[in-house]
Backbone as ProteinMPNN parsed JSONL, in Angstrom:
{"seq_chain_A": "XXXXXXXXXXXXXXXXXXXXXXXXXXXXXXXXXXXXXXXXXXXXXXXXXXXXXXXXXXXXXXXXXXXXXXXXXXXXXXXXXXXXXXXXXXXXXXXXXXXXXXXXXXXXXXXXXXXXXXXXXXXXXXXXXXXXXXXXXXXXXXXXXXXXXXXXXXXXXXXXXXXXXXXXXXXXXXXXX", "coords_chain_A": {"N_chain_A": [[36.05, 10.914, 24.163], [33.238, 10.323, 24.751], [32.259, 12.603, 23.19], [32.811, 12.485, 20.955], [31.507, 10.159, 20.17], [28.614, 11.904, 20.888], [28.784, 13.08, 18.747], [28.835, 12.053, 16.336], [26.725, 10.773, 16.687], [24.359, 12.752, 16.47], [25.448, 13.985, 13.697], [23.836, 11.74, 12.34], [21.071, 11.471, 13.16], [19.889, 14.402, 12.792], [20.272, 15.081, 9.546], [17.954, 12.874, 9.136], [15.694, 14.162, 10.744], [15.448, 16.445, 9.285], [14.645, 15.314, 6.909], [12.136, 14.179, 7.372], [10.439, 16.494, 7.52], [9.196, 17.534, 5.582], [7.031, 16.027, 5.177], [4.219, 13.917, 6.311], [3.879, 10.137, 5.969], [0.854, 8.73, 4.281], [-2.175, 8.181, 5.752], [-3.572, 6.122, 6.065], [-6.437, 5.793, 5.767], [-9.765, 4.633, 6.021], [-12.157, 2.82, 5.11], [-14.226, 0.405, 5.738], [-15.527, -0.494, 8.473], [-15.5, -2.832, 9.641], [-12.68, -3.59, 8.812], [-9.512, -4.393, 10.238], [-6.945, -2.012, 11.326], [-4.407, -0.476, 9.06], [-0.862, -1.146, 8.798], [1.178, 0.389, 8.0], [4.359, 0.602, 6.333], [5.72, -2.223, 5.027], [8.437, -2.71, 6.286], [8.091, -1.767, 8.433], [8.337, 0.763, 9.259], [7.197, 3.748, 9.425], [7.569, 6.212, 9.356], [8.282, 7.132, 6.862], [10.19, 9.346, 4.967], [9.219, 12.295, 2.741], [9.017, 12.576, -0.82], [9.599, 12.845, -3.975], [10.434, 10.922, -5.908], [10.785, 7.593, -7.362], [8.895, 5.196, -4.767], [8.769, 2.714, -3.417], [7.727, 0.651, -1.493], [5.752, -1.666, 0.78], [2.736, -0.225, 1.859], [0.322, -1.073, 3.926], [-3.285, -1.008, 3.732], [-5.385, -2.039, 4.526], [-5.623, -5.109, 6.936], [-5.638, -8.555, 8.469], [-8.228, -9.236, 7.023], [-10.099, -11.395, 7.377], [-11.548, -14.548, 5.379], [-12.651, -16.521, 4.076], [-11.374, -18.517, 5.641], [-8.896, -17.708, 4.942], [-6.311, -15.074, 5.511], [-6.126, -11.687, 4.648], [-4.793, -9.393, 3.417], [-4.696, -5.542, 2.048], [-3.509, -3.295, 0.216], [-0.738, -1.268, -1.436], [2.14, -0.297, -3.18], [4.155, 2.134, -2.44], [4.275, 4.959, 0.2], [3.299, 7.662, -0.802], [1.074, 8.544, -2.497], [0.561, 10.186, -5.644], [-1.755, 12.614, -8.177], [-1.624, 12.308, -11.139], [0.539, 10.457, -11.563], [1.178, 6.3, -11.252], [-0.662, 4.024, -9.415], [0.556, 1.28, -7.827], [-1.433, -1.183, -6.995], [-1.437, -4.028, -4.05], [-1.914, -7.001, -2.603], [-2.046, -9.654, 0.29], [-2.327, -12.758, 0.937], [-2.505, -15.266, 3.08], [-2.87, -18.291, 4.543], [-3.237, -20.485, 7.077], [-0.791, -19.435, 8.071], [0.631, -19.51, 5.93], [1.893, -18.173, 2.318], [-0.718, -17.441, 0.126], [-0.859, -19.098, -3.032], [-1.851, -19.394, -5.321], [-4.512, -17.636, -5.731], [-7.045, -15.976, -7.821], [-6.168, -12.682, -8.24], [-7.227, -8.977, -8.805], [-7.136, -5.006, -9.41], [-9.042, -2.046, -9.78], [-9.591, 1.058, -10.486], [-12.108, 3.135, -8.733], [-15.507, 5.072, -9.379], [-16.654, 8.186, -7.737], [-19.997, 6.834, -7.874], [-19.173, 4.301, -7.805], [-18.341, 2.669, -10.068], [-16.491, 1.343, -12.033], [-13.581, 3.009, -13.279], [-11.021, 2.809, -14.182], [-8.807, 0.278, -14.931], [-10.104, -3.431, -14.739], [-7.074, -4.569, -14.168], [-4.767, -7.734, -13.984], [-3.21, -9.189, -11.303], [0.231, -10.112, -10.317], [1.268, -13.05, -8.932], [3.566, -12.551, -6.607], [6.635, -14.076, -5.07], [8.078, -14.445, -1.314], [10.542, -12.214, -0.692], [13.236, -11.361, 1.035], [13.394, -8.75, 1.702], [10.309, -8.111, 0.799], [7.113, -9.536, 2.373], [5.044, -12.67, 0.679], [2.978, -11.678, -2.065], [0.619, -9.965, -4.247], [1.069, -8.25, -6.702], [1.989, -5.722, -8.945], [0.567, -4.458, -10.949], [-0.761, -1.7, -12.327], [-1.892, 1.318, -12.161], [-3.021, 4.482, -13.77], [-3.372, 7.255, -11.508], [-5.783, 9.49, -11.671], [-4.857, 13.117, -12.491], [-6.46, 15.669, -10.825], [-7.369, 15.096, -8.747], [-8.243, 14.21, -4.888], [-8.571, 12.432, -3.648], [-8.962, 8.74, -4.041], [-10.193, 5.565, -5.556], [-9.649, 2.353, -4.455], [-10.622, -1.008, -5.976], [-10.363, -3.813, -4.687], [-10.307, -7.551, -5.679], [-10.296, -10.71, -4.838], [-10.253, -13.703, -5.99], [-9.77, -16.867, -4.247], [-8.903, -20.261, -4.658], [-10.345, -22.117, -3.642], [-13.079, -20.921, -3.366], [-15.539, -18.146, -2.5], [-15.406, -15.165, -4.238], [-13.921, -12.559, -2.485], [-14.403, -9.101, -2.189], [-13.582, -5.829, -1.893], [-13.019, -2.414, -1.169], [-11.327, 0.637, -1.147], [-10.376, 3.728, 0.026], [-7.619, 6.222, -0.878], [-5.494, 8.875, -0.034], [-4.763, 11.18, -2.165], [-1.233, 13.341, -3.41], [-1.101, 16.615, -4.323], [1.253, 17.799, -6.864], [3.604, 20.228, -5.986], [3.609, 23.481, -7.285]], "CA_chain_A": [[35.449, 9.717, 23.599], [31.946, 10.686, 24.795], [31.894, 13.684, 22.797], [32.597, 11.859, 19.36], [29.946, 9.55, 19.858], [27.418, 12.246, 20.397], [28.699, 14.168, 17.415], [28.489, 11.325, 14.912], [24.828, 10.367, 16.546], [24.008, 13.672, 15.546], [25.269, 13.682, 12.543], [23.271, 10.868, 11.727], [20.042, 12.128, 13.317], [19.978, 15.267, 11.901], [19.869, 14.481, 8.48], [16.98, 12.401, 9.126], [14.778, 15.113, 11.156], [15.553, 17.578, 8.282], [14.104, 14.709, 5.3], [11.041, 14.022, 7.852], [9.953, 17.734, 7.78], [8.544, 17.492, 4.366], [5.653, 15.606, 5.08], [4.19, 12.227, 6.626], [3.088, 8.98, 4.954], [-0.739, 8.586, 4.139], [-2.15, 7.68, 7.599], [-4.478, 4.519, 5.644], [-7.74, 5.791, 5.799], [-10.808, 3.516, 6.475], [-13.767, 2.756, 4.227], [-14.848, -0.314, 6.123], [-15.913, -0.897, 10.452], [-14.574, -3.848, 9.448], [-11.431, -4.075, 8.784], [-8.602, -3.918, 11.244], [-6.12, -0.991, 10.687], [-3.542, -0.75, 8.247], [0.131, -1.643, 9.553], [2.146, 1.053, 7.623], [5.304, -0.079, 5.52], [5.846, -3.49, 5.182], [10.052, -2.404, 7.07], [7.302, -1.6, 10.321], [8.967, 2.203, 9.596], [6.067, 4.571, 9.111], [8.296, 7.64, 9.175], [9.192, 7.242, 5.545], [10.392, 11.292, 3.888], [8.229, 12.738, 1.917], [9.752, 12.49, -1.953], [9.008, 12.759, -5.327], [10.982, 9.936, -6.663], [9.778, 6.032, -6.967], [9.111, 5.141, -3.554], [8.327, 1.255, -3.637], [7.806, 0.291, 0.114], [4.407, -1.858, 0.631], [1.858, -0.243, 2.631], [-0.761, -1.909, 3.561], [-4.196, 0.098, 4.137], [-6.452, -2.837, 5.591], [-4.931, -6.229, 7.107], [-6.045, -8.665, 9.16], [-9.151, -9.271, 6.782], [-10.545, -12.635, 7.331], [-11.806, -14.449, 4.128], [-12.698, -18.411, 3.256], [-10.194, -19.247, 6.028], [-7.534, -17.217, 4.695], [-5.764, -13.669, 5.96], [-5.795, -11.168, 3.702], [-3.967, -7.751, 3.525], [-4.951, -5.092, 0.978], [-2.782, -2.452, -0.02], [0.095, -0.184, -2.357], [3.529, 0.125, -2.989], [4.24, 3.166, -1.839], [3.652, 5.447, 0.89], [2.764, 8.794, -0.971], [1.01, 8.963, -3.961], [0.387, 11.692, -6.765], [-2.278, 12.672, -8.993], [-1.029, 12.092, -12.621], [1.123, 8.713, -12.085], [0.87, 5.345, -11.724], [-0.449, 3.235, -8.074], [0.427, -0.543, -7.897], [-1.987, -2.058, -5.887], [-0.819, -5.006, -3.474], [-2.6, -8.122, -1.966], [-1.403, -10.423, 0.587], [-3.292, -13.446, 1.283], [-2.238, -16.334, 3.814], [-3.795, -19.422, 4.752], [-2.396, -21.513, 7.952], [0.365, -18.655, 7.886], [1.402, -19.478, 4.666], [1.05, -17.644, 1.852], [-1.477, -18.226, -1.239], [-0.04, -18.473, -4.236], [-2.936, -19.543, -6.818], [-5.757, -16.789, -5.88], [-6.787, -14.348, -9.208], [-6.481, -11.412, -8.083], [-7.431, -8.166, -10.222], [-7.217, -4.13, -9.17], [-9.64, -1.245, -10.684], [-10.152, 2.483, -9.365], [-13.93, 3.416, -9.023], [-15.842, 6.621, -8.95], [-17.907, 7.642, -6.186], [-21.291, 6.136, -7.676], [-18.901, 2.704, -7.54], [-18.751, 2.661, -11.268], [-15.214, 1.201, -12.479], [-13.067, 3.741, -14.263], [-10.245, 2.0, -15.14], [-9.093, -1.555, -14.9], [-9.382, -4.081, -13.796], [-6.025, -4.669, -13.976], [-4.828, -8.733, -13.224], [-1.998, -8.847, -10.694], [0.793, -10.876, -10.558], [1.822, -13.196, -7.649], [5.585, -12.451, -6.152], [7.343, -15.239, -3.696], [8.478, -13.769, -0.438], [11.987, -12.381, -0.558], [14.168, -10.968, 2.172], [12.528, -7.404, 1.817], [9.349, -7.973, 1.499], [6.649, -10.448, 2.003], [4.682, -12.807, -0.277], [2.253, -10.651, -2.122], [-0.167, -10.049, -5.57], [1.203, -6.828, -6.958], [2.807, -5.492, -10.81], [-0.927, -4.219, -11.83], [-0.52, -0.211, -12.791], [-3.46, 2.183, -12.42], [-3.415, 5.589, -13.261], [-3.928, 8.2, -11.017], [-6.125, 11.125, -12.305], [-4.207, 14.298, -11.934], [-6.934, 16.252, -10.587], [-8.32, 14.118, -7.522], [-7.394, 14.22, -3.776], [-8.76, 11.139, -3.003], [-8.931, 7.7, -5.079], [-10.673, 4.363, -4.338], [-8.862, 1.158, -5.632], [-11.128, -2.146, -5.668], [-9.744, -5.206, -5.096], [-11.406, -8.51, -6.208], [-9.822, -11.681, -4.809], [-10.73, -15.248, -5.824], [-9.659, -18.139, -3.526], [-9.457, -21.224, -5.707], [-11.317, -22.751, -3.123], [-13.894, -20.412, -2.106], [-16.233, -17.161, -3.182], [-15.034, -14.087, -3.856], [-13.656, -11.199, -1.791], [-14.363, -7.45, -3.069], [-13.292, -4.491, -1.435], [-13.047, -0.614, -2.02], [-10.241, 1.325, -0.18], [-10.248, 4.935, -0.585], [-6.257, 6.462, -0.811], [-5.029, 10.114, -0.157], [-3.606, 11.86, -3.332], [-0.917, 14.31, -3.222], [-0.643, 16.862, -5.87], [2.915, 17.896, -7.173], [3.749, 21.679, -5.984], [3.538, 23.651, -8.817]], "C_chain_A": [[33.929, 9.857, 23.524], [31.548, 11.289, 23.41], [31.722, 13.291, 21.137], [31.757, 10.66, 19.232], [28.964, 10.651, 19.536], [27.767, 13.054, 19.324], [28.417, 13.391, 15.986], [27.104, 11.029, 15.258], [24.037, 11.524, 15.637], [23.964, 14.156, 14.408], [24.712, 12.681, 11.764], [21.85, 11.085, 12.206], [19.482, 13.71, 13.029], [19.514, 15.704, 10.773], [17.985, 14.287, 8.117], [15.573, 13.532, 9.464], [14.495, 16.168, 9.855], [14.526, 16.951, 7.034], [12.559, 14.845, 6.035], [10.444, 15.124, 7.464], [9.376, 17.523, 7.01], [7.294, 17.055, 4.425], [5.541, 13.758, 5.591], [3.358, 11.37, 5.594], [1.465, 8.747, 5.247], [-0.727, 7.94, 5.7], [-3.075, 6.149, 7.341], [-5.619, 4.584, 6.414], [-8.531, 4.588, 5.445], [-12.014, 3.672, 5.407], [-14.402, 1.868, 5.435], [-14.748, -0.614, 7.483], [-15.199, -1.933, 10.287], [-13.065, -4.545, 9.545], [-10.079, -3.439, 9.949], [-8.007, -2.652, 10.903], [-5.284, -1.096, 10.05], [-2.284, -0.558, 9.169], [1.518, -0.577, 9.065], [3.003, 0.259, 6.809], [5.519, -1.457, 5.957], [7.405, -3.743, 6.255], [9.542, -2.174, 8.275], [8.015, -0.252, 10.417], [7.882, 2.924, 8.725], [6.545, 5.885, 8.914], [9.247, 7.913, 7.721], [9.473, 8.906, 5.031], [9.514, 11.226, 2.84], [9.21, 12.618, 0.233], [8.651, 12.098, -3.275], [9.674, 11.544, -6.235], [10.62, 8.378, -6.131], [9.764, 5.486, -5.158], [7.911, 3.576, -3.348], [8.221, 0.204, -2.44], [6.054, -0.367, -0.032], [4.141, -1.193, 2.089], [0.276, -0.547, 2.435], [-1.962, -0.804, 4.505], [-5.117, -0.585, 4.823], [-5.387, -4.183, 5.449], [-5.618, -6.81, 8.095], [-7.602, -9.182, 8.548], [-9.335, -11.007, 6.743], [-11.547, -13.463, 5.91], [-11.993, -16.043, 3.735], [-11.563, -19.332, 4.331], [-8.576, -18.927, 5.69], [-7.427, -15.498, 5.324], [-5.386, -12.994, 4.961], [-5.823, -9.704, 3.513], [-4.203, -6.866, 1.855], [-3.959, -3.71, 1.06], [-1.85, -1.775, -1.313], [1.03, -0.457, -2.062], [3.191, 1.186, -3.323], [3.31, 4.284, -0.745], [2.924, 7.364, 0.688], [2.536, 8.685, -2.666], [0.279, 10.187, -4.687], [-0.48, 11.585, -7.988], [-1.056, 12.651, -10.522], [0.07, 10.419, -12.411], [0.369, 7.599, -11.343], [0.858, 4.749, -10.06], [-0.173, 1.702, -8.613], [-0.218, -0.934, -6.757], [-1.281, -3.289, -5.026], [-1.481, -5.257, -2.556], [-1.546, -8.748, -1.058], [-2.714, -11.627, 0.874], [-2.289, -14.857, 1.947], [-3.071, -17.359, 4.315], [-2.942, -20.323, 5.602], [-0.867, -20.697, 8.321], [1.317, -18.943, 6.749], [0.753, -19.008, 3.715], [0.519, -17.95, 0.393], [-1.077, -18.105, -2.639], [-1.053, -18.991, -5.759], [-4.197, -18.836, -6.365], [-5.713, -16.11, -7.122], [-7.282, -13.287, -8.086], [-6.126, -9.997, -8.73], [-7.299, -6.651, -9.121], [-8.096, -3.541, -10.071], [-9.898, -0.316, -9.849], [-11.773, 2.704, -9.96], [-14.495, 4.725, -8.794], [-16.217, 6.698, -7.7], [-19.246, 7.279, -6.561], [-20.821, 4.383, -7.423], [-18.786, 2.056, -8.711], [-16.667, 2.095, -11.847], [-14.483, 2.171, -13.647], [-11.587, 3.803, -14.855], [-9.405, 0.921, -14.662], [-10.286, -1.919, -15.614], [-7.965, -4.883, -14.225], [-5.667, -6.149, -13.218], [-3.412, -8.633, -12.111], [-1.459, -10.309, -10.688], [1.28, -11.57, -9.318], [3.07, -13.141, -7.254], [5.744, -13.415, -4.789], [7.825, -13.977, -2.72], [9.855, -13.801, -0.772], [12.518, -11.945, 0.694], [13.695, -9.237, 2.548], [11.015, -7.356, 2.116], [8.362, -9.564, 1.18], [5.852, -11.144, 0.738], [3.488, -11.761, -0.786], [1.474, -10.334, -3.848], [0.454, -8.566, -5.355], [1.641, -6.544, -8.94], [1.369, -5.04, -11.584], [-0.719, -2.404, -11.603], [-1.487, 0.001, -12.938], [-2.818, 3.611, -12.655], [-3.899, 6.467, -12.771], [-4.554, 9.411, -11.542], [-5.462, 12.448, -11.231], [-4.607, 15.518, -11.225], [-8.049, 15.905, -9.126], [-7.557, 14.605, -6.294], [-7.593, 12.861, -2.877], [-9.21, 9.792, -4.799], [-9.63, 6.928, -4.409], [-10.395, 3.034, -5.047], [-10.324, -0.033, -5.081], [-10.248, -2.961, -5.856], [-10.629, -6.451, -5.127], [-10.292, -9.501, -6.111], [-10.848, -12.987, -4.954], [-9.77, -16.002, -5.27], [-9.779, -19.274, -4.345], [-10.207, -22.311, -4.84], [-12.998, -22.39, -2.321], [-14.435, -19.258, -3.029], [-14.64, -15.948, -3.431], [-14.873, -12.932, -3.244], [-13.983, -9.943, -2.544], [-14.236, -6.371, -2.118], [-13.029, -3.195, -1.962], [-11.758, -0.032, -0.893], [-10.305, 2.412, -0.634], [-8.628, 5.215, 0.203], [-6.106, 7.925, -1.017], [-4.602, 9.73, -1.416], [-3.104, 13.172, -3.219], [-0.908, 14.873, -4.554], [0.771, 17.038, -5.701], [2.72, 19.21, -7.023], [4.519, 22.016, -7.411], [4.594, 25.113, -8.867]], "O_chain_A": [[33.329, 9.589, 22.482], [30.764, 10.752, 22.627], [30.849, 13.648, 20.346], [31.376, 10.265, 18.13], [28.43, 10.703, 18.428], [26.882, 13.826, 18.954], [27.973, 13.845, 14.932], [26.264, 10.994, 14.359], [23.389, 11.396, 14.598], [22.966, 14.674, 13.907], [25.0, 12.635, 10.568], [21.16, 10.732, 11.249], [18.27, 13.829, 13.208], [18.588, 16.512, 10.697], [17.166, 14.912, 7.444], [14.65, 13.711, 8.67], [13.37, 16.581, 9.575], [13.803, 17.664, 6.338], [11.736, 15.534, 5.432], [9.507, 14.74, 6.765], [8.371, 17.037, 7.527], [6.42, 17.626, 3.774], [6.29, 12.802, 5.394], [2.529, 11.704, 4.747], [1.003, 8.613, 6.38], [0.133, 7.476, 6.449], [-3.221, 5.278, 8.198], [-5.917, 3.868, 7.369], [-8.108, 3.683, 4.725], [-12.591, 4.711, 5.086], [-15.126, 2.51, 6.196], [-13.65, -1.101, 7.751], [-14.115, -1.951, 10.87], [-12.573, -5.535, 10.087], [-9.878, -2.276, 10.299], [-8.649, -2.07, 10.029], [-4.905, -2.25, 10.249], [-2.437, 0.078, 10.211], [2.628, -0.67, 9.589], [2.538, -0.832, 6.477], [5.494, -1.786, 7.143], [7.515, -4.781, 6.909], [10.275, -2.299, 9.256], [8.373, 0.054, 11.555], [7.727, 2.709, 7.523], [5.854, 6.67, 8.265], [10.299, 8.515, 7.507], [8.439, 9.498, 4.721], [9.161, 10.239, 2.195], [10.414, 12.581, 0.488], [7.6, 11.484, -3.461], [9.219, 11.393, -7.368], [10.301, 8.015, -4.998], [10.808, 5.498, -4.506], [6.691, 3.518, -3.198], [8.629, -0.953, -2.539], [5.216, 0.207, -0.728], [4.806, -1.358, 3.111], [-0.554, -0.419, 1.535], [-1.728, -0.104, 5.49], [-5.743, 0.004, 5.704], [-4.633, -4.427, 4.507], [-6.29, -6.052, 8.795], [-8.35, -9.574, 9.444], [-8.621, -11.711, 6.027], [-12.376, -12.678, 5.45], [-11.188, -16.548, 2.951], [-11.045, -20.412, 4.049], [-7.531, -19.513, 5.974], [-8.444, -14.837, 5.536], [-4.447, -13.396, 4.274], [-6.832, -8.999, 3.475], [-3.955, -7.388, 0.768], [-3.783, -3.201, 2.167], [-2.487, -1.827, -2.365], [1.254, -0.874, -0.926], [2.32, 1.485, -4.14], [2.091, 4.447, -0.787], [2.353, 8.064, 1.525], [3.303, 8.715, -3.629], [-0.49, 10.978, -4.14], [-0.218, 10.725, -8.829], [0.121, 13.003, -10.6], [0.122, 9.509, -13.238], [-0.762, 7.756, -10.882], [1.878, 4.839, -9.376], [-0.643, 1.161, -9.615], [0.332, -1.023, -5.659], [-0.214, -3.535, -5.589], [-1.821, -4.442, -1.699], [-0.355, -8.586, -1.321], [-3.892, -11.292, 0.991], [-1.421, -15.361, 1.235], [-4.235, -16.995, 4.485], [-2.006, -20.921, 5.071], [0.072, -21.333, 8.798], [2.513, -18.657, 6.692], [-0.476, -19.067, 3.666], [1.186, -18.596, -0.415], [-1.005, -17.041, -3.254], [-0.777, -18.856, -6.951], [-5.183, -19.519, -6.641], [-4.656, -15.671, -7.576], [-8.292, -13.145, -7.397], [-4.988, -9.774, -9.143], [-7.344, -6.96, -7.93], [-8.217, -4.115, -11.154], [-10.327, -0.51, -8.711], [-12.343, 2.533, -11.037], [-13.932, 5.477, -7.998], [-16.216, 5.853, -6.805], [-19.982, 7.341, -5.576], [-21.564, 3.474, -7.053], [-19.066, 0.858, -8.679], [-15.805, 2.973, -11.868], [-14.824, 2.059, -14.825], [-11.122, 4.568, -15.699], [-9.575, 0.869, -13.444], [-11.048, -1.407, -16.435], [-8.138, -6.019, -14.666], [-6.025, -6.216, -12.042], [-2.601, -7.755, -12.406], [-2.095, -11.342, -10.898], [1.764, -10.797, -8.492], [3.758, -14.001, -7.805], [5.065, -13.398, -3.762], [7.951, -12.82, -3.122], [10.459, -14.831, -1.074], [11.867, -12.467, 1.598], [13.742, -8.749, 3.678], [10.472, -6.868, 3.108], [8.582, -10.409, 0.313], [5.848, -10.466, -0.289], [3.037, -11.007, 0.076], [2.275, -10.697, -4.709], [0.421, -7.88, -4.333], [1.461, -7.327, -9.873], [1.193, -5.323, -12.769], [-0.51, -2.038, -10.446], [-2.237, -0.684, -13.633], [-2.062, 3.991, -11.76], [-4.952, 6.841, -13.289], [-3.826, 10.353, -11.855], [-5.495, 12.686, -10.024], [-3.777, 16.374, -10.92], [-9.115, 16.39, -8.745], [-6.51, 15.245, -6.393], [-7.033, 12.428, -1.87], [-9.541, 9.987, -5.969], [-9.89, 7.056, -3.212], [-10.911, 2.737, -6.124], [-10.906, 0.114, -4.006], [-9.469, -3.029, -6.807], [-11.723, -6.358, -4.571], [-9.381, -9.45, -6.938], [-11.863, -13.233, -4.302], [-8.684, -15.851, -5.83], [-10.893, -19.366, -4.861], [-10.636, -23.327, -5.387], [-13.703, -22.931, -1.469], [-14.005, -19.203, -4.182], [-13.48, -15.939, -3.019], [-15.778, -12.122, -3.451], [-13.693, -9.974, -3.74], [-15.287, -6.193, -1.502], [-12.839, -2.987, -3.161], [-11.549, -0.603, 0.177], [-10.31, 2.42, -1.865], [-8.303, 4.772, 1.304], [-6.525, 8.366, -2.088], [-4.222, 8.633, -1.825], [-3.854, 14.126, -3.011], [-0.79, 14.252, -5.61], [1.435, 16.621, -4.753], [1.819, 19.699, -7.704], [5.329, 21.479, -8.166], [4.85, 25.653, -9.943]]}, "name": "protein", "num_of_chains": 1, "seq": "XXXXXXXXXXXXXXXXXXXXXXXXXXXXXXXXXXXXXXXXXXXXXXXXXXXXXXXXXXXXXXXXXXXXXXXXXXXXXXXXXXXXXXXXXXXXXXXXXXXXXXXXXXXXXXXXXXXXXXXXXXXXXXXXXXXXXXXXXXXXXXXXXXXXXXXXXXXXXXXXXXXXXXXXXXXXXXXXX"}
């Protein structure tokens, strides 16, 4: 009885060790003293497999940012991205622990003089579902195919309050060739 437990654990850990090998998820590098640390996948599982196919998990790269009285999380779906396609940025913003659902908020990647090079991009707000929380996302940037690093701005308005602006710089993987 023992013995076919540990043979199905194994066969189910296994597997997993083998997908891990490939490579870990961006670690959510820091631009700003500021901001707390990023929290990994929105599932609280940071050990996502490395993969080349859509990989639509929010991670968030700063959280914790304080803002007009509201909490507000900056980040991506997905945890590995690739020169040549497409990042979706993703906002969260809460107020009283609930979350905001009339801020504009816009995405745009910037050089390094800080110079916008393409956006800004408006994003769209999504209700919380059962996966993941509420959240500004559906705004498409392309990644240049020749970078190893990116730096998304985000630009939140508060309809009661100034505006937020931030810079996040984001690993890029290339695609083995």
């Amino acid at each position: 009885m023992l013995r076919s437990h540990l043979v199905r654990l194994l066969a189910l850990v296994l597997p997993l060790i083998a997908l891990s090998a490939c490579g870990a998820p961006n670690s959510g590098n820091k631009s700003s003293s500021d901001d707390k640390k990023g929290k990994g996948p929105a599932a609280g599982d940071k050990a996502q497999p490395h993969t080349h196919s859509h990989d639509d998990v929010l991670f968030w790269q700063r959280d914790g940012i304080e803002h007009e009285g509201a909490l507000v999380s900056l980040g991506h779906h997905g945890t590995h991205i690739h020169g040549g396609e497409e990042i979706e940025p993703a906002v969260s913003v809460a107020r009283d622990g609930e979350p905001v659902a009339d801020a504009h908020v816009s995405f745009s990647l910037v050089d390094a003089q800080g110079s916008e090079v393409a956006g800004p991009e408006m994003a769209i707000y999504e209700p919380p579902t059962a996966e993941e929380p509420a959240h500004y996302a559906q705004a498409k940037l392309l990644v240049p195919g020749d970078v190893k690093r990116i730096t998304i701005r985000y630009r939140i308005e508060l309809p009661d309050g100034g505006p937020l602006v931030r810079d996040v710089a984001v690993p890029v993987e290339q695609h083995d060739k």
